[in-house]
PDB file of the backbone (N, CA, C, O) and the ligand in Angstrom, with CONECT records:
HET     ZN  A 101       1
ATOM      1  N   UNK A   1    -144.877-228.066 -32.187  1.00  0.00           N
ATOM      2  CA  UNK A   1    -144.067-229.146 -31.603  1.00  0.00           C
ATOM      3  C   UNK A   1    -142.768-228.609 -31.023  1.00  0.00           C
ATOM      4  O   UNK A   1    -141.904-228.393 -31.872  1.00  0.00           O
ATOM      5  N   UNK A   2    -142.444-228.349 -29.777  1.00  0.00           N
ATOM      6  CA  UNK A   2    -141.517-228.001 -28.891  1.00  0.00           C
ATOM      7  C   UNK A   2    -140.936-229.169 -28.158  1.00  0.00           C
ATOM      8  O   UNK A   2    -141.360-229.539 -27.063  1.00  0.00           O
ATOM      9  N   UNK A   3    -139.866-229.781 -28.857  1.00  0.00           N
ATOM     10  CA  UNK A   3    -139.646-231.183 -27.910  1.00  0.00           C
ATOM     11  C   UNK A   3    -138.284-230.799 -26.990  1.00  0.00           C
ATOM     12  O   UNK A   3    -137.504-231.606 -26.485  1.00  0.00           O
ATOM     13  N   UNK A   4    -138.240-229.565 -26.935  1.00  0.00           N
ATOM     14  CA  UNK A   4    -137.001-229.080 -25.943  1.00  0.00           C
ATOM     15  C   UNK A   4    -136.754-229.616 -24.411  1.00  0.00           C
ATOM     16  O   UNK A   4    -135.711-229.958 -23.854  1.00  0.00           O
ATOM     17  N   UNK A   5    -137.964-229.564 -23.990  1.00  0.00           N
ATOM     18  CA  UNK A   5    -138.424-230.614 -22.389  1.00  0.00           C
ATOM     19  C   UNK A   5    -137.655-231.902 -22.635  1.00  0.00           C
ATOM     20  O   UNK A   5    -136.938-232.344 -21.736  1.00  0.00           O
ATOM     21  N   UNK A   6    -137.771-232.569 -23.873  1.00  0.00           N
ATOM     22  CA  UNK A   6    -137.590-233.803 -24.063  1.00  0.00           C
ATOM     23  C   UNK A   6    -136.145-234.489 -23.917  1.00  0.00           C
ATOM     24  O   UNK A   6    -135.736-235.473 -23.301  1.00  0.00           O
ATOM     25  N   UNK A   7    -135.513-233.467 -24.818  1.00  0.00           N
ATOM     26  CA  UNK A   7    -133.862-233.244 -24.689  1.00  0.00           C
ATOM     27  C   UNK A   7    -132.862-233.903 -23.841  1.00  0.00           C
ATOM     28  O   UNK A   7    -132.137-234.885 -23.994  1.00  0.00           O
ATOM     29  N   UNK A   8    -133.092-232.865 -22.693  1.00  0.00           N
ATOM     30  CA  UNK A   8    -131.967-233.013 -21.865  1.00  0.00           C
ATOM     31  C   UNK A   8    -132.760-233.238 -20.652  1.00  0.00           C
ATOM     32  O   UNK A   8    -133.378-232.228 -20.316  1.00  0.00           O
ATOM     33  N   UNK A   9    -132.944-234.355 -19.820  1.00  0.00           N
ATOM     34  CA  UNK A   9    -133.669-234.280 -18.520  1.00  0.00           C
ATOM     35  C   UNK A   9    -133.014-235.180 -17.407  1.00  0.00           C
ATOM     36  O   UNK A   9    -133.111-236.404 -17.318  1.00  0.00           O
ATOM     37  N   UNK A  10    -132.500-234.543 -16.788  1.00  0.00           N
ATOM     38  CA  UNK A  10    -131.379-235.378 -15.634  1.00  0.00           C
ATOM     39  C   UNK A  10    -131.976-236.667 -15.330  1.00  0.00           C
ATOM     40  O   UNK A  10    -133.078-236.795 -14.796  1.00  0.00           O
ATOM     41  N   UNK A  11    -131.321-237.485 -15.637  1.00  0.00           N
ATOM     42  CA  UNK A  11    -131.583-239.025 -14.899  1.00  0.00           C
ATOM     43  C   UNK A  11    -131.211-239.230 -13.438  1.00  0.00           C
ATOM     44  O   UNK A  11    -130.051-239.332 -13.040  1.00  0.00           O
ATOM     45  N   UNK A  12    -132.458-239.288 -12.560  1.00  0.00           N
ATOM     46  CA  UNK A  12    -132.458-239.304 -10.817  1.00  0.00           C
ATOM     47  C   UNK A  12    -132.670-240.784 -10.484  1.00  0.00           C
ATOM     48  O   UNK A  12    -133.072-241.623 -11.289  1.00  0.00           O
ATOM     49  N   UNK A  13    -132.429-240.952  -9.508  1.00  0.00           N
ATOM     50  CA  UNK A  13    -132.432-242.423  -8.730  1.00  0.00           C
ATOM     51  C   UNK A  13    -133.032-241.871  -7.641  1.00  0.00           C
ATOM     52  O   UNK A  13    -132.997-240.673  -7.361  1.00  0.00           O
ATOM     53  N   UNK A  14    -133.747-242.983  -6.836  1.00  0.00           N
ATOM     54  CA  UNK A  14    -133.899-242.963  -5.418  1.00  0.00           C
ATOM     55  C   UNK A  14    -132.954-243.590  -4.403  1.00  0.00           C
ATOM     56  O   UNK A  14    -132.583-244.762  -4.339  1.00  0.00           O
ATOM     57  N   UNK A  15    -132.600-242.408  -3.512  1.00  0.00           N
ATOM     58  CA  UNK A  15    -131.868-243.203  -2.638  1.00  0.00           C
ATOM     59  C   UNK A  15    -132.026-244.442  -1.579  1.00  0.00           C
ATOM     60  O   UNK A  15    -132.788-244.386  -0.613  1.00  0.00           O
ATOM     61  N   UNK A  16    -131.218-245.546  -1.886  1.00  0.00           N
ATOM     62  CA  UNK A  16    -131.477-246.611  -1.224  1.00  0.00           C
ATOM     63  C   UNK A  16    -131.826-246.649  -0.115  1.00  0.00           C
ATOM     64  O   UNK A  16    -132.474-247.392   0.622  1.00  0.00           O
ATOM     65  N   UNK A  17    -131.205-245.553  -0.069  1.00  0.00           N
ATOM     66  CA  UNK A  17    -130.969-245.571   1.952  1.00  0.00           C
ATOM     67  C   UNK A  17    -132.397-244.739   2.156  1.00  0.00           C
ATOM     68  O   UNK A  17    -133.473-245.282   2.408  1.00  0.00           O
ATOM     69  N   UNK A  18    -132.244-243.708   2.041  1.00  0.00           N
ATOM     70  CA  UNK A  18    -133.719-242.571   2.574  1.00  0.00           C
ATOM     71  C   UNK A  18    -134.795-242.019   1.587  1.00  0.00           C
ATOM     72  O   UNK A  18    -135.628-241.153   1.851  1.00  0.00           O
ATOM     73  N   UNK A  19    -134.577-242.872   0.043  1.00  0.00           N
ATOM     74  CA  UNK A  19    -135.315-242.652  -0.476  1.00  0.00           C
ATOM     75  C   UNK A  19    -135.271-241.313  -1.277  1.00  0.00           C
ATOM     76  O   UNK A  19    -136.006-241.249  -2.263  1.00  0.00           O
ATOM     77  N   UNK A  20    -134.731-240.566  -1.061  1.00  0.00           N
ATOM     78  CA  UNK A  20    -134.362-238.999  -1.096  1.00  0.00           C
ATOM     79  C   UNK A  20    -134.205-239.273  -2.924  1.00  0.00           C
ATOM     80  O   UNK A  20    -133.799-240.347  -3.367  1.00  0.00           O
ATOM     81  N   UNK A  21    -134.646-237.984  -3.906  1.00  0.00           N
ATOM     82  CA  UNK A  21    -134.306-238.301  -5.119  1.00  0.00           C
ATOM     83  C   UNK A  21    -133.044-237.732  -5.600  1.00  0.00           C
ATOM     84  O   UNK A  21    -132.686-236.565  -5.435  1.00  0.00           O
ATOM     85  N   UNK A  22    -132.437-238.604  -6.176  1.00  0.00           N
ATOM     86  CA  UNK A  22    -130.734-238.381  -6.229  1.00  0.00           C
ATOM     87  C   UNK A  22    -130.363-237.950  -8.184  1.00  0.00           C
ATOM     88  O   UNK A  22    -130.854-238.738  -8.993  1.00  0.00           O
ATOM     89  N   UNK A  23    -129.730-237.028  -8.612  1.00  0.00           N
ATOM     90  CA  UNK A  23    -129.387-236.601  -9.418  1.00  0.00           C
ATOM     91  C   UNK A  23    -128.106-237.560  -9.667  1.00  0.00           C
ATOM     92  O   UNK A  23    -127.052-237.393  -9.052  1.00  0.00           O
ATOM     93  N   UNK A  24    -128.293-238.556 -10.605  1.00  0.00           N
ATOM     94  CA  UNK A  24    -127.138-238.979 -11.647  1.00  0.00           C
ATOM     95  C   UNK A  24    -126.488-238.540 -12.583  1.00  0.00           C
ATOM     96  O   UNK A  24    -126.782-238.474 -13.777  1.00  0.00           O
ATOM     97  N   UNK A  25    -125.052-238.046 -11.726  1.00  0.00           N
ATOM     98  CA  UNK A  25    -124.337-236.855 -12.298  1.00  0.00           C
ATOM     99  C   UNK A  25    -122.593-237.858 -11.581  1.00  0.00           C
ATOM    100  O   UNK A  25    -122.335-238.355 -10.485  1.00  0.00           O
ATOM    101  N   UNK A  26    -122.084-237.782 -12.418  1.00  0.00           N
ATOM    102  CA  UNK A  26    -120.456-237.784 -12.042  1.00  0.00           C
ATOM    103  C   UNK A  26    -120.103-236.757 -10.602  1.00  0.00           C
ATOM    104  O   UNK A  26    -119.430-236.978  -9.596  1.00  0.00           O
ATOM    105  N   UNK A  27    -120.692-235.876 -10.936  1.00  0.00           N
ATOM    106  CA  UNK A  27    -120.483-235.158  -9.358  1.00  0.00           C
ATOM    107  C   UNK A  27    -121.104-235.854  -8.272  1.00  0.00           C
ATOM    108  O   UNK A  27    -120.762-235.363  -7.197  1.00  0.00           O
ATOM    109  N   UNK A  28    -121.809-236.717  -8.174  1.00  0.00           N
ATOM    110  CA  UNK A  28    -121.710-237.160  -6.433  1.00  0.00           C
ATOM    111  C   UNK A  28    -121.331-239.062  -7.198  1.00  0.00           C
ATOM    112  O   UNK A  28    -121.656-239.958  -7.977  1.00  0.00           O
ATOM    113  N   UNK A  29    -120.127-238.412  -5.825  1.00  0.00           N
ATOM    114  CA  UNK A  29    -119.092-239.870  -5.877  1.00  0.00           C
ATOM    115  C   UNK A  29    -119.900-241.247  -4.665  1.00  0.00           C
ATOM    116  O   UNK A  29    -119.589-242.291  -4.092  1.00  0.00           O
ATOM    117  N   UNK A  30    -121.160-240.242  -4.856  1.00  0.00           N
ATOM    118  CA  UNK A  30    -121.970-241.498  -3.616  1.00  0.00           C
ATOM    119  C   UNK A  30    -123.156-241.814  -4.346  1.00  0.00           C
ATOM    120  O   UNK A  30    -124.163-242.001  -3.663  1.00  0.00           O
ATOM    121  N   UNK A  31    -123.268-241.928  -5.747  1.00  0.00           N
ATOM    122  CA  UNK A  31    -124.363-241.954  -6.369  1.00  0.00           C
ATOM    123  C   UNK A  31    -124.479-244.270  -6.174  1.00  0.00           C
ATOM    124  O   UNK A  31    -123.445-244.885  -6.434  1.00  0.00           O
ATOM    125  N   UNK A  32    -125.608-244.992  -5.793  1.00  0.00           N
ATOM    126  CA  UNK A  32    -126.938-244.154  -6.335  1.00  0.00           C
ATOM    127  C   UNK A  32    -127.212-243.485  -4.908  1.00  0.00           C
ATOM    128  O   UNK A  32    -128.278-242.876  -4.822  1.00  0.00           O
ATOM    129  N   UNK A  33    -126.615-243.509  -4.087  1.00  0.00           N
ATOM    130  CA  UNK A  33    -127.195-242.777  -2.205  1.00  0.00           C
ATOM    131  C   UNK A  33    -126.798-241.257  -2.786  1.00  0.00           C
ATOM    132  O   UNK A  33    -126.021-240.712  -3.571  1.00  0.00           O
ATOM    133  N   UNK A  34    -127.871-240.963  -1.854  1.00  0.00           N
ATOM    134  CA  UNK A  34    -127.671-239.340  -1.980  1.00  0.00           C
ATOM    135  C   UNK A  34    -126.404-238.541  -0.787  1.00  0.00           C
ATOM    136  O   UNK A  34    -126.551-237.339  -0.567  1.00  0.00           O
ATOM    137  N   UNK A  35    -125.831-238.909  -0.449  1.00  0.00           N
ATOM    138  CA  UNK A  35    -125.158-238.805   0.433  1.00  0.00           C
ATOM    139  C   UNK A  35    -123.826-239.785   1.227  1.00  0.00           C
ATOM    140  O   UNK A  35    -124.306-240.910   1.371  1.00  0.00           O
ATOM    141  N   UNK A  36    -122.431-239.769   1.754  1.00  0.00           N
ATOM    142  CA  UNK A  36    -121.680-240.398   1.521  1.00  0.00           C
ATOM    143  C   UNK A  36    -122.674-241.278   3.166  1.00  0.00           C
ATOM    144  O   UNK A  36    -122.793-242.501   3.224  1.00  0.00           O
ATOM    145  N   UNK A  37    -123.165-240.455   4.135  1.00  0.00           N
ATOM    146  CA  UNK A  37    -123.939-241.064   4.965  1.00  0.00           C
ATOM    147  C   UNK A  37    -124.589-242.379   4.663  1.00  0.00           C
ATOM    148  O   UNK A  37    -124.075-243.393   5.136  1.00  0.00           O
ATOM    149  N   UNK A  38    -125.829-242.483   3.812  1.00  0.00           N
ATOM    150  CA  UNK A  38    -126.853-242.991   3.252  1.00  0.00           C
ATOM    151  C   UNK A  38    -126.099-244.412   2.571  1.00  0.00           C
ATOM    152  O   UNK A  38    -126.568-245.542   2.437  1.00  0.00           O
ATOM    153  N   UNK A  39    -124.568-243.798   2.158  1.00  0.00           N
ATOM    154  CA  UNK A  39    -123.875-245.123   1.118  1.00  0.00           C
ATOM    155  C   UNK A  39    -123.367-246.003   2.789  1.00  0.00           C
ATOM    156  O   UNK A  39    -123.550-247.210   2.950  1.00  0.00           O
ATOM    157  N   UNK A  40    -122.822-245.221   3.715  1.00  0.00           N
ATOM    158  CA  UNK A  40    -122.615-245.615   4.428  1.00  0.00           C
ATOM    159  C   UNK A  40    -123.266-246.687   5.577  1.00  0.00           C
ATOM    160  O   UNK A  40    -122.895-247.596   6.319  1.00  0.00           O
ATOM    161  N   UNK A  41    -124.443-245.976   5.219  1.00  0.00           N
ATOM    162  CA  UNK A  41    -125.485-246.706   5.798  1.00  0.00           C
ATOM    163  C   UNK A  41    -125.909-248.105   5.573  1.00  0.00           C
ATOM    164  O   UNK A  41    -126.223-248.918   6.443  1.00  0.00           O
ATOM    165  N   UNK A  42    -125.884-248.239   4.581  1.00  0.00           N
ATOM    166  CA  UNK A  42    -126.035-249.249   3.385  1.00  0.00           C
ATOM    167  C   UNK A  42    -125.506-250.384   3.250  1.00  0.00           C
ATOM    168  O   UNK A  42    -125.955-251.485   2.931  1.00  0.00           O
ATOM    169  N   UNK A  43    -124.162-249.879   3.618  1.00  0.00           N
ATOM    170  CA  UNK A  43    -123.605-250.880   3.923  1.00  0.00           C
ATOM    171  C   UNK A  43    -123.176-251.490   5.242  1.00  0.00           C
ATOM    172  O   UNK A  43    -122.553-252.549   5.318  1.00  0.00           O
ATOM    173  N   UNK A  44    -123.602-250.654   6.412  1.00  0.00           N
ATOM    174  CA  UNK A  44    -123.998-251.492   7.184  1.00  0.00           C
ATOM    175  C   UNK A  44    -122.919-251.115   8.211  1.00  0.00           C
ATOM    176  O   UNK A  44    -122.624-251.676   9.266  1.00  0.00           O
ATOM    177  N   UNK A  45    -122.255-249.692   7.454  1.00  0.00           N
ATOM    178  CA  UNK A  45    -120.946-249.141   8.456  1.00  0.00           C
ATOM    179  C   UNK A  45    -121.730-248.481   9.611  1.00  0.00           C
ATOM    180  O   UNK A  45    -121.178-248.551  10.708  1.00  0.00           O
ATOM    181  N   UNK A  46    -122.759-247.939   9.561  1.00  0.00           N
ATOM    182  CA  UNK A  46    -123.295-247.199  10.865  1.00  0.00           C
ATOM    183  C   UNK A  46    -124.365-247.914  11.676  1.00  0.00           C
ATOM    184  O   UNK A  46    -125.097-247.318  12.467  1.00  0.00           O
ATOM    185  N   UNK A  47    -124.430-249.515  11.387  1.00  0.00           N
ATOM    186  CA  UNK A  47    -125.272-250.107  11.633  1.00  0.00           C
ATOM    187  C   UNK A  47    -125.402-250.287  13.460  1.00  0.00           C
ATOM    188  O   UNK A  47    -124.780-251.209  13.989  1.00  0.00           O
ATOM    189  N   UNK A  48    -126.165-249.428  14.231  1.00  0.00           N
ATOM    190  CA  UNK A  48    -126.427-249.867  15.674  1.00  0.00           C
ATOM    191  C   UNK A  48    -125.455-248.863  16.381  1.00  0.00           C
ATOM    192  O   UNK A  48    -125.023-248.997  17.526  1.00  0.00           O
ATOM    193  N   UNK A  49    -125.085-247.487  15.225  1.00  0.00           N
ATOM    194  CA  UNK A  49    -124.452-246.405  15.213  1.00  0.00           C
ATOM    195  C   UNK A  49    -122.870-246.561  16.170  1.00  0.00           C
ATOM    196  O   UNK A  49    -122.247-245.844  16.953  1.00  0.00           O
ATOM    197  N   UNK A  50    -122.723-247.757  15.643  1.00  0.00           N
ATOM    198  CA  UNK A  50    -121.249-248.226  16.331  1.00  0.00           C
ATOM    199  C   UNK A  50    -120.219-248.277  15.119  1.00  0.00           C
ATOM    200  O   UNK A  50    -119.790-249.408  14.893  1.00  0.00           O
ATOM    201  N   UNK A  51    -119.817-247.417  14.425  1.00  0.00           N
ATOM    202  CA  UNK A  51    -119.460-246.628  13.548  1.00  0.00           C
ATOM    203  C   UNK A  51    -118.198-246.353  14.117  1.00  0.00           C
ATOM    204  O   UNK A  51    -118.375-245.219  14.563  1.00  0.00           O
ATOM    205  N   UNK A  52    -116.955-246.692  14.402  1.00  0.00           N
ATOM    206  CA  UNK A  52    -115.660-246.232  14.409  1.00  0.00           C
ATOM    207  C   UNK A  52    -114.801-246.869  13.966  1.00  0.00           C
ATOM    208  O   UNK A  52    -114.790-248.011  13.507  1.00  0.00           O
ATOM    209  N   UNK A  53    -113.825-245.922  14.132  1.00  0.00           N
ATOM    210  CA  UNK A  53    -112.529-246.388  12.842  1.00  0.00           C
ATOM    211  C   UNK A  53    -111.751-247.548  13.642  1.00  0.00           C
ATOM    212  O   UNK A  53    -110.991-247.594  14.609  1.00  0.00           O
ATOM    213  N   UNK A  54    -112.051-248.019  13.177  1.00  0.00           N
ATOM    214  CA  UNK A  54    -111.009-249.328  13.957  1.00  0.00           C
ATOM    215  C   UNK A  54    -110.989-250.246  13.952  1.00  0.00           C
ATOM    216  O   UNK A  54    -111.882-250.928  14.455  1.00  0.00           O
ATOM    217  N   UNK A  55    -109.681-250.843  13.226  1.00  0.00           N
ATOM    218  CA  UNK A  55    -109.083-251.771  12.982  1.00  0.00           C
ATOM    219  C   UNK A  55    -108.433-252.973  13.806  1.00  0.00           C
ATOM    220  O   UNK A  55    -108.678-252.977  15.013  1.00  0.00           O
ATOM    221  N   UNK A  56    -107.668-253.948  13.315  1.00  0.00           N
ATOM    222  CA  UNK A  56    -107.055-254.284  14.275  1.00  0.00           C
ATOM    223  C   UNK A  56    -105.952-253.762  14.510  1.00  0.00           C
ATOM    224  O   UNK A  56    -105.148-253.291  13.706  1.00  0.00           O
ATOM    225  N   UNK A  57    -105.878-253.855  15.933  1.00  0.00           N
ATOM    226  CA  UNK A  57    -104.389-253.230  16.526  1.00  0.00           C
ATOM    227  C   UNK A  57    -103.464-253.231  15.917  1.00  0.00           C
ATOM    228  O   UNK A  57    -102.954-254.285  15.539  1.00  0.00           O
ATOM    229  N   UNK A  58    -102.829-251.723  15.561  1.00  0.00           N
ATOM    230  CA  UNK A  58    -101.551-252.100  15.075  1.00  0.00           C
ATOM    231  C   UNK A  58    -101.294-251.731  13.680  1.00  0.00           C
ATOM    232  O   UNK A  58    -100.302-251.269  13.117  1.00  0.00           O
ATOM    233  N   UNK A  59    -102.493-252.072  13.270  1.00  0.00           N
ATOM    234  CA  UNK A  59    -103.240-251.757  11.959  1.00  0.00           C
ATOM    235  C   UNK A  59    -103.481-250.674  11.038  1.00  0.00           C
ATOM    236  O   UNK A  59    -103.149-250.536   9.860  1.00  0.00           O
ATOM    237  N   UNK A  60    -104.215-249.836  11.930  1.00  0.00           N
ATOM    238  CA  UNK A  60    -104.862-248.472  11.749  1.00  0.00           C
ATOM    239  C   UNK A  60    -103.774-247.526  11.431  1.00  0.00           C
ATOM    240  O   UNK A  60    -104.263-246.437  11.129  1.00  0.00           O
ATOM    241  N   UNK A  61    -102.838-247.526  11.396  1.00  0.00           N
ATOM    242  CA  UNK A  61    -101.719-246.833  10.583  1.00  0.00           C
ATOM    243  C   UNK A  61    -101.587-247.510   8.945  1.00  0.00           C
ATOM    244  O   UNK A  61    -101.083-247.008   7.940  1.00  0.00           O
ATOM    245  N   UNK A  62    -101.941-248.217   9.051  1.00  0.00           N
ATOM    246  CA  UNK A  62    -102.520-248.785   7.487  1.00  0.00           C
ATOM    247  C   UNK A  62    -103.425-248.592   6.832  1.00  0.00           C
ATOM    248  O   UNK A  62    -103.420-248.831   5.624  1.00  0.00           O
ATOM    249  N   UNK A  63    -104.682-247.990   7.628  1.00  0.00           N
ATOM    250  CA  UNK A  63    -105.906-247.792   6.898  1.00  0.00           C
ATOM    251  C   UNK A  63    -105.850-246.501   6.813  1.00  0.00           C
ATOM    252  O   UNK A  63    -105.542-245.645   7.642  1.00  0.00           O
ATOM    253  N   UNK A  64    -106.335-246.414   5.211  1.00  0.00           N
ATOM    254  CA  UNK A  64    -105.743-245.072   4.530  1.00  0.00           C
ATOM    255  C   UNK A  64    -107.476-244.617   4.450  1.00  0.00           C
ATOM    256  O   UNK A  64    -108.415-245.255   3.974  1.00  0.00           O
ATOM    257  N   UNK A  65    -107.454-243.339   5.077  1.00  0.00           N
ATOM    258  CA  UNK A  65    -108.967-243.234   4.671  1.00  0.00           C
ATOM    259  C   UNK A  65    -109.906-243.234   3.651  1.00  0.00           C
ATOM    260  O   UNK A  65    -111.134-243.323   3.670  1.00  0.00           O
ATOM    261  N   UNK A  66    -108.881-243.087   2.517  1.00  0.00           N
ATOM    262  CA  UNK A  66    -109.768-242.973   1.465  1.00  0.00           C
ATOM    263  C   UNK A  66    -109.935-244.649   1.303  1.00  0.00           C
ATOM    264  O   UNK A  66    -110.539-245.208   0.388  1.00  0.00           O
ATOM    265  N   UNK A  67    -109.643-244.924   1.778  1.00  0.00           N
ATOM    266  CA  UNK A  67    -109.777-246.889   1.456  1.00  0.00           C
ATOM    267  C   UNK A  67    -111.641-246.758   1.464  1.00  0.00           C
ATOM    268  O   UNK A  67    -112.257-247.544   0.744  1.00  0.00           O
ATOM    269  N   UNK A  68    -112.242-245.968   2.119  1.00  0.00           N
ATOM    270  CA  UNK A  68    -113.484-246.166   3.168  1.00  0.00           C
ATOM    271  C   UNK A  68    -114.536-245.894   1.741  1.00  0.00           C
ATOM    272  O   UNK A  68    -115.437-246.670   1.426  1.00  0.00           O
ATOM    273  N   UNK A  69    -114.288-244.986   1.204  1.00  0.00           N
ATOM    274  CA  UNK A  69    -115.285-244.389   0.233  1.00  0.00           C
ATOM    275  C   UNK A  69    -114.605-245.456  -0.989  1.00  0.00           C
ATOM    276  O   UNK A  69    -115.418-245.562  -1.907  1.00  0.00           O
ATOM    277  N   UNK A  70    -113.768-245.992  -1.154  1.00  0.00           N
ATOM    278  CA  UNK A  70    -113.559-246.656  -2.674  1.00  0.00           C
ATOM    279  C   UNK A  70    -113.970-247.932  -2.655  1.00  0.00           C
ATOM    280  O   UNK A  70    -114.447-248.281  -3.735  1.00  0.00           O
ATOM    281  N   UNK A  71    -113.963-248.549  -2.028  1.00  0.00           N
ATOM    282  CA  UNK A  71    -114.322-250.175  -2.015  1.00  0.00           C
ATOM    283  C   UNK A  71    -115.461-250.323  -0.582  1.00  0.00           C
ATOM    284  O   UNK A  71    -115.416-249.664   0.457  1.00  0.00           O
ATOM    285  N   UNK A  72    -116.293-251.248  -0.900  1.00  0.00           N
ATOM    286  CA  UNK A  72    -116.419-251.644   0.573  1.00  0.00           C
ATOM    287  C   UNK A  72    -116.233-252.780   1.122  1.00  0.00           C
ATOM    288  O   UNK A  72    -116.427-253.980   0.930  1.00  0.00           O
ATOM    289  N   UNK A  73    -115.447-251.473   2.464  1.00  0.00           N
ATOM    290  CA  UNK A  73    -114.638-251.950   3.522  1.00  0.00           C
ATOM    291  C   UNK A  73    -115.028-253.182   4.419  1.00  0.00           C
ATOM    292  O   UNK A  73    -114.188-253.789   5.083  1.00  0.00           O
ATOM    293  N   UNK A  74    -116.740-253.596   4.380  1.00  0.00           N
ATOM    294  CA  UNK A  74    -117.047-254.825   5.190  1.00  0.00           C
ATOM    295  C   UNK A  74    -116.641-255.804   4.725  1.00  0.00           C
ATOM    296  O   UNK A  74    -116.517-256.816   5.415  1.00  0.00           O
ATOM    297  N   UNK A  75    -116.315-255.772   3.392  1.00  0.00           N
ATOM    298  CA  UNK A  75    -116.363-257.478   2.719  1.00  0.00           C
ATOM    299  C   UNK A  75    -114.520-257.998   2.477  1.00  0.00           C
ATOM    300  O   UNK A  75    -114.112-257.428   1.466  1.00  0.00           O
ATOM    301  N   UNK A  76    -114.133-258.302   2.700  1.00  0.00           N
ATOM    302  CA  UNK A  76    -112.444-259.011   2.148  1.00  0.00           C
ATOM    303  C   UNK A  76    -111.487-258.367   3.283  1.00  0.00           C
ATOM    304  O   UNK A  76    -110.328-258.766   3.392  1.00  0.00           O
ATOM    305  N   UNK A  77    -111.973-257.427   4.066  1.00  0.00           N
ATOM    306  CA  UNK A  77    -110.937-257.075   4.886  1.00  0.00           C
ATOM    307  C   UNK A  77    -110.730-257.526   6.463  1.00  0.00           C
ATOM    308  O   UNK A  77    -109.831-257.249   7.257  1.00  0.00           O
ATOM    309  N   UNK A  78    -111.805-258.252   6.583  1.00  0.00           N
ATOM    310  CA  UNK A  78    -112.275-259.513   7.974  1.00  0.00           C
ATOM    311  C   UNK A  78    -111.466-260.466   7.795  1.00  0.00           C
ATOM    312  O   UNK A  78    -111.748-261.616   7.458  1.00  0.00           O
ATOM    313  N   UNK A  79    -110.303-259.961   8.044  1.00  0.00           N
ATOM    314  CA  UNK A  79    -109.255-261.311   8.219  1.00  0.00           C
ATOM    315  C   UNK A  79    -109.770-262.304   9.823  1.00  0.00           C
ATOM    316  O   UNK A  79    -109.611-261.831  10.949  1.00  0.00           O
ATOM    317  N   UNK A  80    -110.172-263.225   9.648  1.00  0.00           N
ATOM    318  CA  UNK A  80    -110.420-264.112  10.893  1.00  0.00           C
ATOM    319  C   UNK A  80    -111.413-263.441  11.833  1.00  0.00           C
ATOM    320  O   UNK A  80    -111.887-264.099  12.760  1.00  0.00           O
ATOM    321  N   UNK A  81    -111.791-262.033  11.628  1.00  0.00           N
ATOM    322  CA  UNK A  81    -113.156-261.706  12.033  1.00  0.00           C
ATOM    323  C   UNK A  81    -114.022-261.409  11.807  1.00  0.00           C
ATOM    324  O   UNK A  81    -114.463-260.374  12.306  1.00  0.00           O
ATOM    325  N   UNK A  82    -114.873-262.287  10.768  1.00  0.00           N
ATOM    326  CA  UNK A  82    -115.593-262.680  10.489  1.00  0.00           C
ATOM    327  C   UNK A  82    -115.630-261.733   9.238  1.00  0.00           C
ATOM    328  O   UNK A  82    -116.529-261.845   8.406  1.00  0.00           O
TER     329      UNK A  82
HETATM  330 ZN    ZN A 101    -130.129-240.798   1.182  1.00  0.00          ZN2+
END
């Protein structure tokens, strides 16, 4: 009886986005997507690959990039557009 296999065996996810099998580890800050792409995807930031930074006028000296990866950015920040 060798239950050493049994032990320790990384817990993987599939990525939402491409399916790809993703290692659940504190090291990727894009877990369950395998990629910050794939999270991106997901949510709908690269949707019709019209993907740029931009805010409203005026604005974009406010948006701190890391805003992009910590919360997502589609939902509460549509002031009056939609
Ligand atoms: Zn992926």
């Amino acid at each position: 009886m060798t239950e050493e296999k049994n032990s320790e065996k990384p817990f993987t996810v599939k990525c939402p986005t491409c399916g790809k099998e993703v290692v659940w580890s504190t090291d990727n800050p894009y877990r369950p997507f395998c990629s910050e792409r794939c999270r991106m995807i997901d949510l709908g930031e690269w949707a019709s690959g019209g993907y740029r930074i931009e805010g409203a006028p005026g604005s974009a000296d406010q948006l701190d990039p890391g805003d992009f990866t910590t919360e997502e950015p589609d939902t509460g920040k549509g002031r009056g557009n939609r």
